[in-house]
PABAKOL-883657 format. One record per residue (C-alpha): residue number from 0; residue in three letters; x, z, y. Coordinates in Angstrom, 3 decimals. Each point is the difference from the previous one (the first is absolute). Example, Ala and Ser with C-alpha at 12.3 -4.5 7.8 and 13.67 -1.06 7.14 Angstrom:
residues 2
rec resi=0, resn=Ala, east=12.300, up=7.800, north=-4.500;
rec resi=1, resn=Ser, east=1.370, up=-0.660, north=3.440;
***
This chain:
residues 58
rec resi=0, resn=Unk, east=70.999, up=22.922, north=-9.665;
rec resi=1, resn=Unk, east=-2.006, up=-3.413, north=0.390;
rec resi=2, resn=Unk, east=3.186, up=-1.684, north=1.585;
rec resi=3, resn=Unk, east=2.525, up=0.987, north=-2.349;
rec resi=4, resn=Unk, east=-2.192, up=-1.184, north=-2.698;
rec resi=5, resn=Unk, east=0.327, up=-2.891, north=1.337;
rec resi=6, resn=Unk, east=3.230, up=0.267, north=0.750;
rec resi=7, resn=Unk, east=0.405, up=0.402, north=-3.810;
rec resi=8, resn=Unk, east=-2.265, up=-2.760, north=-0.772;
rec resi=9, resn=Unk, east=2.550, up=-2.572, north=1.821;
rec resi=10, resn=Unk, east=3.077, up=1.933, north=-1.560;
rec resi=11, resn=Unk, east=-1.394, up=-0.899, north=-3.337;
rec resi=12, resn=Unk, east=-0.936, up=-3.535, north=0.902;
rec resi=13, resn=Unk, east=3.423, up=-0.540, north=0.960;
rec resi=14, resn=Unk, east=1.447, up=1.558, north=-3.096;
rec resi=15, resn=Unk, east=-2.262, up=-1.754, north=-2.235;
rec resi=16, resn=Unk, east=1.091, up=-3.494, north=1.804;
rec resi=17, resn=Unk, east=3.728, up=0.882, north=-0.586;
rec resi=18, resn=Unk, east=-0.411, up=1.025, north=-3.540;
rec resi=19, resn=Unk, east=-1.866, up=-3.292, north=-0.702;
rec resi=20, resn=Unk, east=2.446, up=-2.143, north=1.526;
rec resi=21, resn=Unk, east=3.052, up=1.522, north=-1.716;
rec resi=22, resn=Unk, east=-1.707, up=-0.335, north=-3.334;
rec resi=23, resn=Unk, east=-0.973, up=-3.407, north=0.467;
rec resi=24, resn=Unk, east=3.522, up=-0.703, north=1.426;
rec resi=25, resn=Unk, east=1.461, up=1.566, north=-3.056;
rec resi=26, resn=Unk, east=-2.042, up=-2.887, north=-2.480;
rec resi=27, resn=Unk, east=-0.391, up=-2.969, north=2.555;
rec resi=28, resn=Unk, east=2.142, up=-3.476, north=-0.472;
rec resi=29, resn=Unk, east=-1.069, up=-1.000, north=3.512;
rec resi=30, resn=Unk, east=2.942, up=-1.454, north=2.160;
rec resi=31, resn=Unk, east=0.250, up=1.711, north=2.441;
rec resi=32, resn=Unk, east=-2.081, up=3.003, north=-0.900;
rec resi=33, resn=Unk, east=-1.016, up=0.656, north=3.965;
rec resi=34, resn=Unk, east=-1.827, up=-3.729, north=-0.272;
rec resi=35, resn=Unk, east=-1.526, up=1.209, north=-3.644;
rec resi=36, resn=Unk, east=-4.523, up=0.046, north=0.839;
rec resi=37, resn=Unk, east=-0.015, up=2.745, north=-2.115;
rec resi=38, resn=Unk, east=2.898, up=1.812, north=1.363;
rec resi=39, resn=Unk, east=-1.822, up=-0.403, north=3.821;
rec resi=40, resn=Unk, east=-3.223, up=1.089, north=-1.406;
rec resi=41, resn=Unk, east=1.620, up=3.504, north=-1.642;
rec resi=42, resn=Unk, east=1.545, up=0.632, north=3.301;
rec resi=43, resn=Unk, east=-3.638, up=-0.793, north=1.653;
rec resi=44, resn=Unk, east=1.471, up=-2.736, north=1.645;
rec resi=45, resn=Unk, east=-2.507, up=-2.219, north=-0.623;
rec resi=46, resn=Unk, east=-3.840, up=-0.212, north=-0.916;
rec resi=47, resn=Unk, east=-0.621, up=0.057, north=-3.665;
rec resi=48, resn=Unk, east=-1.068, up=-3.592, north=-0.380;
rec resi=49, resn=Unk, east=-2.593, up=-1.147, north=-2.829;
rec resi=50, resn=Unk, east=2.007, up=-1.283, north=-3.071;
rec resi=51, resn=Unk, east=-0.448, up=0.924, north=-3.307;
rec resi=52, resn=Unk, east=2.780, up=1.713, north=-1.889;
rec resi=53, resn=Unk, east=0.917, up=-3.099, north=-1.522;
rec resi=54, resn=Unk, east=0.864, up=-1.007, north=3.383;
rec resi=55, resn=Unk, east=2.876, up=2.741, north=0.807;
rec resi=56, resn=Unk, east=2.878, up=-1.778, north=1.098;
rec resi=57, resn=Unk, east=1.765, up=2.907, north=-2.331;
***
């Protein structure tokens, strides 16, 4: 039961990544969208840097 938790637990990650990305996607200006910091970071790309939301390329 402990390994299909976690099992779950990187299903849900991964869900949660591609929902984020095709939301931001959906809103985002960025040309092209795969280069978008934002974009990267929903799809856990890359490390959430420390901006504030003032910041967002978006």
């Amino acid at each position: 039961m402990t390994a299909k938790a976690g099992d779950l637990d990187e299903q849900i990650g991964r869900l949660t990544r591609l929902r984020d990305s095709l939301q931001h996607a959906a809103v985002c200006d960025y040309e092209p969208i795969v280069d978008c910091p934002d974009f990267k970071r929903a799809v856990g790309n890359v490390p959430e840097p420390a901006i504030t939301p003032s910041e967002s390329v978006c």
